[in-house]
C-alpha atoms as an extended CHARMM CRD file, in Angstrom:
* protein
*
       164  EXT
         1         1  UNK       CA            183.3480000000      134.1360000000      252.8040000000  PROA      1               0.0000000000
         2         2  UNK       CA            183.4910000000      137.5560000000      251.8060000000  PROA      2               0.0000000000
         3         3  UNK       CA            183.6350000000      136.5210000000      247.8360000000  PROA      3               0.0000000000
         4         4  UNK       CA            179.8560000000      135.1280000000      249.0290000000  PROA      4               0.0000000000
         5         5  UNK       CA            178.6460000000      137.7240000000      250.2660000000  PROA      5               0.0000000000
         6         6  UNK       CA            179.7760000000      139.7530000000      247.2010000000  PROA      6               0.0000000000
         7         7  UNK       CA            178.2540000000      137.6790000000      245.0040000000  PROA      7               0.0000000000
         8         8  UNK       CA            175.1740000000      137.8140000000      247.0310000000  PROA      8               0.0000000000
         9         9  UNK       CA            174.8930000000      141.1400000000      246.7070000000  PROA      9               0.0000000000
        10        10  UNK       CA            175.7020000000      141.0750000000      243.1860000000  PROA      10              0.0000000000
        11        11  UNK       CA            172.8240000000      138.1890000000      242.9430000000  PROA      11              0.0000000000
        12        12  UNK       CA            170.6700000000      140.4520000000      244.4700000000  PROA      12              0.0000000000
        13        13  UNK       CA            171.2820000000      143.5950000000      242.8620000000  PROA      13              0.0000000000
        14        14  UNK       CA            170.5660000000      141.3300000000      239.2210000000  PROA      14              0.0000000000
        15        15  UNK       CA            167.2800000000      140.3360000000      240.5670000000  PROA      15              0.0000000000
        16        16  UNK       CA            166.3640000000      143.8500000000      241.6710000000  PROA      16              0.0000000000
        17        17  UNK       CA            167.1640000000      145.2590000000      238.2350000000  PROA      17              0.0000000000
        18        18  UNK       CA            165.7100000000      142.0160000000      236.5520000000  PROA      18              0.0000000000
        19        19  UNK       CA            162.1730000000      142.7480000000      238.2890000000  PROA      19              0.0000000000
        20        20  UNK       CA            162.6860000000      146.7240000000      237.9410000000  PROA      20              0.0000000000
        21        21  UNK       CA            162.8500000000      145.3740000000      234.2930000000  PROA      21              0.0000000000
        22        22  UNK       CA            159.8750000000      143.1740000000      233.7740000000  PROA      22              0.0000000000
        23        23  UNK       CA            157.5710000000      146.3240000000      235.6370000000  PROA      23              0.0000000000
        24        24  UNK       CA            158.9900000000      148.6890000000      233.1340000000  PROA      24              0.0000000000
        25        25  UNK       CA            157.9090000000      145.9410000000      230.4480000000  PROA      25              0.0000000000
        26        26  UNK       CA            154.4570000000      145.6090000000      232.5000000000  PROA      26              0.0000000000
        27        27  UNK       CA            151.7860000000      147.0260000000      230.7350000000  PROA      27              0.0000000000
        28        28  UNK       CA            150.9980000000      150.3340000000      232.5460000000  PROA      28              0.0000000000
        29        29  UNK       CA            148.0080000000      149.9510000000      234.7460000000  PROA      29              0.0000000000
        30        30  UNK       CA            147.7130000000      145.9160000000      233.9760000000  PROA      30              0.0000000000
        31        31  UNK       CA            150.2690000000      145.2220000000      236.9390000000  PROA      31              0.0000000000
        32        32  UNK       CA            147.4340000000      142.2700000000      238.2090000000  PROA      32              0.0000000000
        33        33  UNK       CA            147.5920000000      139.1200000000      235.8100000000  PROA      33              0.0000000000
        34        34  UNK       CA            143.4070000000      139.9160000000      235.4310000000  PROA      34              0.0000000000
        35        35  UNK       CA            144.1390000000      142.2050000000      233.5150000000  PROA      35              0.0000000000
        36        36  UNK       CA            146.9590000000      140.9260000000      231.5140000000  PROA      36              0.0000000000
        37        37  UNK       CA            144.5020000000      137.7160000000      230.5010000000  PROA      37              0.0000000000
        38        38  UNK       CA            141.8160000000      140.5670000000      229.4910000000  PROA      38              0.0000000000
        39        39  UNK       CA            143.7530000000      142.2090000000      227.1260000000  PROA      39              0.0000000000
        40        40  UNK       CA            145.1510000000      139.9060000000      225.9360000000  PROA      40              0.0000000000
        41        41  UNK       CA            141.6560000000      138.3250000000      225.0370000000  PROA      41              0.0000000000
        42        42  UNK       CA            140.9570000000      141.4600000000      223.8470000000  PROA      42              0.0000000000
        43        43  UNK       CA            144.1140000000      141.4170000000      221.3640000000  PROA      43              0.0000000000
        44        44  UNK       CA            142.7640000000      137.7520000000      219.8900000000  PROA      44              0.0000000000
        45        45  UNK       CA            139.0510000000      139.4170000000      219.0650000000  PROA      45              0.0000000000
        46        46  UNK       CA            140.4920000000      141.7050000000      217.3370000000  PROA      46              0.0000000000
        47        47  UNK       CA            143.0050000000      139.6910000000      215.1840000000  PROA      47              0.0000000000
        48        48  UNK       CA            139.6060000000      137.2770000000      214.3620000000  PROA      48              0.0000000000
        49        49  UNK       CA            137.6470000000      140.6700000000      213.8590000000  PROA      49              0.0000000000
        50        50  UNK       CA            140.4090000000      141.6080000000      211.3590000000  PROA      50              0.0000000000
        51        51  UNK       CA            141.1120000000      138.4200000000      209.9450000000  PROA      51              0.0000000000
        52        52  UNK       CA            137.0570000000      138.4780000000      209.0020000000  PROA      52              0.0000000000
        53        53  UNK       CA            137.3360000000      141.4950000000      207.6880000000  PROA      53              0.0000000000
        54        54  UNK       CA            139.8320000000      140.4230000000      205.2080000000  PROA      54              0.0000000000
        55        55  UNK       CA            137.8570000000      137.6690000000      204.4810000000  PROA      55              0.0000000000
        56        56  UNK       CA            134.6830000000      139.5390000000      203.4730000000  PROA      56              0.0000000000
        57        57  UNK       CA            137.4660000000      142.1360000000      201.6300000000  PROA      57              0.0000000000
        58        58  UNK       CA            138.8300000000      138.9630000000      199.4100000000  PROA      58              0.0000000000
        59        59  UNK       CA            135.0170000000      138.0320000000      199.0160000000  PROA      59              0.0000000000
        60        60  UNK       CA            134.0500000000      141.3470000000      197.8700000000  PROA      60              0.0000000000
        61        61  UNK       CA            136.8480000000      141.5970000000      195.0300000000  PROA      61              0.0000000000
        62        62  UNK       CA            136.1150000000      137.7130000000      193.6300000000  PROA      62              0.0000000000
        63        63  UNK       CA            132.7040000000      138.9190000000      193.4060000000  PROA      63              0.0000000000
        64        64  UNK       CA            133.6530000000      142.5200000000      191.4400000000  PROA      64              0.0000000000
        65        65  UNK       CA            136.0550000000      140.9290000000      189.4920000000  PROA      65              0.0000000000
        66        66  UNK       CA            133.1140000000      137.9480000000      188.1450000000  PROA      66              0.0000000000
        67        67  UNK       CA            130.8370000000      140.8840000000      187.7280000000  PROA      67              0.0000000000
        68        68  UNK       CA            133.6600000000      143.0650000000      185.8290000000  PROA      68              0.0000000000
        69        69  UNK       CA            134.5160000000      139.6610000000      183.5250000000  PROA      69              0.0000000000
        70        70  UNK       CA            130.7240000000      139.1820000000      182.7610000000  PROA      70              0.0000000000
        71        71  UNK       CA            130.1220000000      142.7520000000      181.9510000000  PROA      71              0.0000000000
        72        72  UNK       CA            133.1370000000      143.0460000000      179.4120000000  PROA      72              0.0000000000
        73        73  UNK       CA            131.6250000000      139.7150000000      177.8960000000  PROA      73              0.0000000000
        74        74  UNK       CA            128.2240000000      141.1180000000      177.2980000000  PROA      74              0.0000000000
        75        75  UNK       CA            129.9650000000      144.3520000000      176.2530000000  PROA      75              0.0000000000
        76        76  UNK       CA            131.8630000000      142.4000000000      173.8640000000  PROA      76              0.0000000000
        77        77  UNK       CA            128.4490000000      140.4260000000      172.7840000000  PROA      77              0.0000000000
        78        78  UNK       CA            126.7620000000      143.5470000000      172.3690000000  PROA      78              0.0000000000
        79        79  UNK       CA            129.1950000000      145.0940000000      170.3400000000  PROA      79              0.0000000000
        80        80  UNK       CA            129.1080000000      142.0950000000      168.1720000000  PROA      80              0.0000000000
        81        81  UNK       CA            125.5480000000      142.2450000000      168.2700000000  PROA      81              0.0000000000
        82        82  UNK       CA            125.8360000000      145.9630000000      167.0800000000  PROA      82              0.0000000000
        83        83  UNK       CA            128.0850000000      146.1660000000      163.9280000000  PROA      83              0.0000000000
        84        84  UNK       CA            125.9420000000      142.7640000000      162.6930000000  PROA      84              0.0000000000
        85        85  UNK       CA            122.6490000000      145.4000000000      162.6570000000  PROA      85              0.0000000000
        86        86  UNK       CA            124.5910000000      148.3870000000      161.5410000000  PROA      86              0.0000000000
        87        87  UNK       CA            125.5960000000      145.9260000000      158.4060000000  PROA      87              0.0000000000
        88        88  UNK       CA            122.0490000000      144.3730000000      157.8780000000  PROA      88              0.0000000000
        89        89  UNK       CA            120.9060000000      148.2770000000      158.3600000000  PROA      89              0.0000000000
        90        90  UNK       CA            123.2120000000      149.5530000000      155.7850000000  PROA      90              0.0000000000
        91        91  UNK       CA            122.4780000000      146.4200000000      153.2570000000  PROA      91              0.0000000000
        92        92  UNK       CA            119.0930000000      147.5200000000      153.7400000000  PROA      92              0.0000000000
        93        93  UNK       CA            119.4650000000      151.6260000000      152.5120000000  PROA      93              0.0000000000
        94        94  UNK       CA            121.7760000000      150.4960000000      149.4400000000  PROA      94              0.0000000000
        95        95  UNK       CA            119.2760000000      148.0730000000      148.4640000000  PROA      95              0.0000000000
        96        96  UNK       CA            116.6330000000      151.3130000000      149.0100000000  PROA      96              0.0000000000
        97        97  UNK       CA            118.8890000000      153.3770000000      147.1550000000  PROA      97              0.0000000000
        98        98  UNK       CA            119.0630000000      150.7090000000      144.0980000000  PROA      98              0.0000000000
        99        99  UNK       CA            114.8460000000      150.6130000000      144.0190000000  PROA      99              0.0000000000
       100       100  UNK       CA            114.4930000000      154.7500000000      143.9280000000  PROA      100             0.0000000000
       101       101  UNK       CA            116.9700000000      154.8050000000      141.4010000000  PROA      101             0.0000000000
       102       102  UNK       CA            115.2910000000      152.2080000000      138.8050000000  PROA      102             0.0000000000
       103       103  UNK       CA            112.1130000000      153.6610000000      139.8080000000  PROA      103             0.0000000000
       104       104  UNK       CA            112.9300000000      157.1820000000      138.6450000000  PROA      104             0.0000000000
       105       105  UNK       CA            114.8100000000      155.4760000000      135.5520000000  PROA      105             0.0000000000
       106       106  UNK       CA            111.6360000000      153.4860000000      135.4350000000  PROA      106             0.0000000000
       107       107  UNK       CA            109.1930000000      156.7680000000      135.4570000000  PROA      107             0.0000000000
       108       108  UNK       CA            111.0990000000      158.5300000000      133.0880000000  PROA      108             0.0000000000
       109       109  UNK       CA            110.9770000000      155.6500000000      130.5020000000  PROA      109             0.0000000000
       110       110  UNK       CA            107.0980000000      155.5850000000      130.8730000000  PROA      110             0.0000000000
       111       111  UNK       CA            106.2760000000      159.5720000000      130.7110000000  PROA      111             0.0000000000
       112       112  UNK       CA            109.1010000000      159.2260000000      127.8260000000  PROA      112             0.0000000000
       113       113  UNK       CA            106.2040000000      156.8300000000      125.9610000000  PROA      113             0.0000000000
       114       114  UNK       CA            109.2280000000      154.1830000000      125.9910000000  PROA      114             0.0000000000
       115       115  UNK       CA            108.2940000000      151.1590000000      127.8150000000  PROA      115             0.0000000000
       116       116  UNK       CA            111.6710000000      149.0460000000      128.7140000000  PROA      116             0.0000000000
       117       117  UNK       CA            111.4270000000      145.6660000000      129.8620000000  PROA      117             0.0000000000
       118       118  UNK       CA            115.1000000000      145.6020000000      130.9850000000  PROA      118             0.0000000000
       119       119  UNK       CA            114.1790000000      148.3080000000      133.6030000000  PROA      119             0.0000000000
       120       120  UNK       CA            111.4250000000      146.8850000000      134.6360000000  PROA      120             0.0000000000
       121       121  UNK       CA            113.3180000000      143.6710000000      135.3930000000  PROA      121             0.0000000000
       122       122  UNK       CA            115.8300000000      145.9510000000      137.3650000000  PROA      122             0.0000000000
       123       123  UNK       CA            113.1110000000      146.9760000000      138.9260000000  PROA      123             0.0000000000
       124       124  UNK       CA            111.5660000000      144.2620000000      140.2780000000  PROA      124             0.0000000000
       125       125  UNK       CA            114.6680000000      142.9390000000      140.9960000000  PROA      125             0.0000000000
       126       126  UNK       CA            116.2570000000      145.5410000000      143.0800000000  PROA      126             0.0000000000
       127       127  UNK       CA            112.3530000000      145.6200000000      144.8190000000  PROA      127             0.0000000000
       128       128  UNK       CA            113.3360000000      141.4530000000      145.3650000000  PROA      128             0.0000000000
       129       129  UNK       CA            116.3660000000      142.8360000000      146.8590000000  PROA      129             0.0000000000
       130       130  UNK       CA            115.0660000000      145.2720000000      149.1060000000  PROA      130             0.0000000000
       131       131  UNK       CA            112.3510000000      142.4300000000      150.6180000000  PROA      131             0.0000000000
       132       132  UNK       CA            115.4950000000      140.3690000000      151.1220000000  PROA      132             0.0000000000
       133       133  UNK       CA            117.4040000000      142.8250000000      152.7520000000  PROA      133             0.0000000000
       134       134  UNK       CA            114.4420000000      143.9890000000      155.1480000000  PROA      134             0.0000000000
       135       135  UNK       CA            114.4990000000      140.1780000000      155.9820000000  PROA      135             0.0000000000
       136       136  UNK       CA            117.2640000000      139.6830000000      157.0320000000  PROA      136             0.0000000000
       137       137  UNK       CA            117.3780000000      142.5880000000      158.7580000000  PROA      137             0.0000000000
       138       138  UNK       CA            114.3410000000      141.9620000000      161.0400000000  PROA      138             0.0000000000
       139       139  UNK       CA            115.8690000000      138.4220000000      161.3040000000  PROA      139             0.0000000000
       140       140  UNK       CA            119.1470000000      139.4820000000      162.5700000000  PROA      140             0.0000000000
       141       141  UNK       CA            116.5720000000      142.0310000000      164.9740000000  PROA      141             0.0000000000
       142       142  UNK       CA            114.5220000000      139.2870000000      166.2540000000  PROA      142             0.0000000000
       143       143  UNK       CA            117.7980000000      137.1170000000      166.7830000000  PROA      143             0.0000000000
       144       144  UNK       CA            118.6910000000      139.9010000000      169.3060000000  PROA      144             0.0000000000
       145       145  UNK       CA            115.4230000000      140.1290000000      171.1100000000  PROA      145             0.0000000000
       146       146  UNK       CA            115.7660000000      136.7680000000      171.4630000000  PROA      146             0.0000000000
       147       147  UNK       CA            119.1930000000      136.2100000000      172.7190000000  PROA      147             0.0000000000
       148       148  UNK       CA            118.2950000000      138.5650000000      175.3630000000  PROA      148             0.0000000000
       149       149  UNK       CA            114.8510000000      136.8280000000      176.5220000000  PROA      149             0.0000000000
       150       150  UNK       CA            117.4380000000      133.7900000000      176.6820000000  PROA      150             0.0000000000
       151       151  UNK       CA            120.1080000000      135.4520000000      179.1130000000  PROA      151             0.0000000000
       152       152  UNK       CA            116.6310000000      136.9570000000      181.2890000000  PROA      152             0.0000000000
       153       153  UNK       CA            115.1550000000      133.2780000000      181.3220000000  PROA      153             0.0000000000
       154       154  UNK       CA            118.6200000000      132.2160000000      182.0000000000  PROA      154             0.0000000000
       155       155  UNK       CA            119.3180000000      134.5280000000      184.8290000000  PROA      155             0.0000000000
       156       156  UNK       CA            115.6550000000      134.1530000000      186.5440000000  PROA      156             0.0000000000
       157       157  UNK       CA            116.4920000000      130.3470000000      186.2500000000  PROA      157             0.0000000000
       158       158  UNK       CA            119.3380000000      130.5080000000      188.5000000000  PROA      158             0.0000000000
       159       159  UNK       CA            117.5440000000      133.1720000000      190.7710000000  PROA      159             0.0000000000
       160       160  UNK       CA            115.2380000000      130.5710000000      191.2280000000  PROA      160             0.0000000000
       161       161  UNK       CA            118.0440000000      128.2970000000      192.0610000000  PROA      161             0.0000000000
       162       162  UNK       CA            120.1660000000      129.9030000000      194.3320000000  PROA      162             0.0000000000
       163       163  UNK       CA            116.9680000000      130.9490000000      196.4450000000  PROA      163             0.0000000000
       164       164  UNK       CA            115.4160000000      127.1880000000      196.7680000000  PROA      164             0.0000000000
């Protein structure tokens, strides 16, 4: 009998230190299961709170990264756009250059009293020239002015879209 009552006692001193235990583990304060249920409530709102937050986070970047991508592209279109104008510009002064220079050749041969027809052929050849080049050159202007009233149309088109 007495190895029962020792192990009743050491039962009991195990369940004293078990329950000393789970009110040390108790959240200080939250001793009534109320309150335990409220925070942890509480806990879950703000795990959903945070999860949406990472959510709009992961939104946010897809977005800046599609804006970033389309903004190197019409970067890269521009640029393009660019050194095609800065050629048809520079076609444009040579050509220029080529008429002042038979016209001075040209002027000289007529206050000379020397009338050439082979510089008046270079003449109105290099003038040809220069009409071509100025062409092309508002061509390759107007192509730009209208590639970009085709990305506005473009754009307000799906504005329109995405607000119907």
């Amino acid at each position: 009998m007495s190895d029962i009552s020792e192990l009743e006692t050491r039962i009991t001193t195990a369940l004293e230190r078990i329950s000393a235990g789970l009110g040390a583990l108790a959240p200080a304060g939250a001793s009534e299961p109320g309150e335990v249920a409220a925070l942890t409530a509480a806990l879950e709102e703000e795990r959903t709170v945070n999860a949406q937050l990472e959510e709009r986070v992961k939104a946010i970047k897809e977005k800046q990264d599609s804006t970033v991508e389309t903004l190197v592209g019409e970067v890269d279109r521009l640029r393009l756009l660019l050194e095609t104008e800065e050629r048809s510009l520079a076609k444009l002064r040579q050509v220029n250059e080529d008429l002042r220079s038979n016209n001075d050749a040209l002027r000289q041969a007529v206050s000379q009293g020397v009338a050439e027809p082979h510089l008046i052929n270079k003449s109105m050849m290099a003038e040809l020239e220069g009409l071509r080049a100025a062409q092309n050159a508002d061509r390759v202007e107007l192509d730009a002015v209208l590639g970009e009233l085709t990305g506005l149309i473009s754009d307000a088109h799906a504005k329109e879209s995405a607000d119907a």
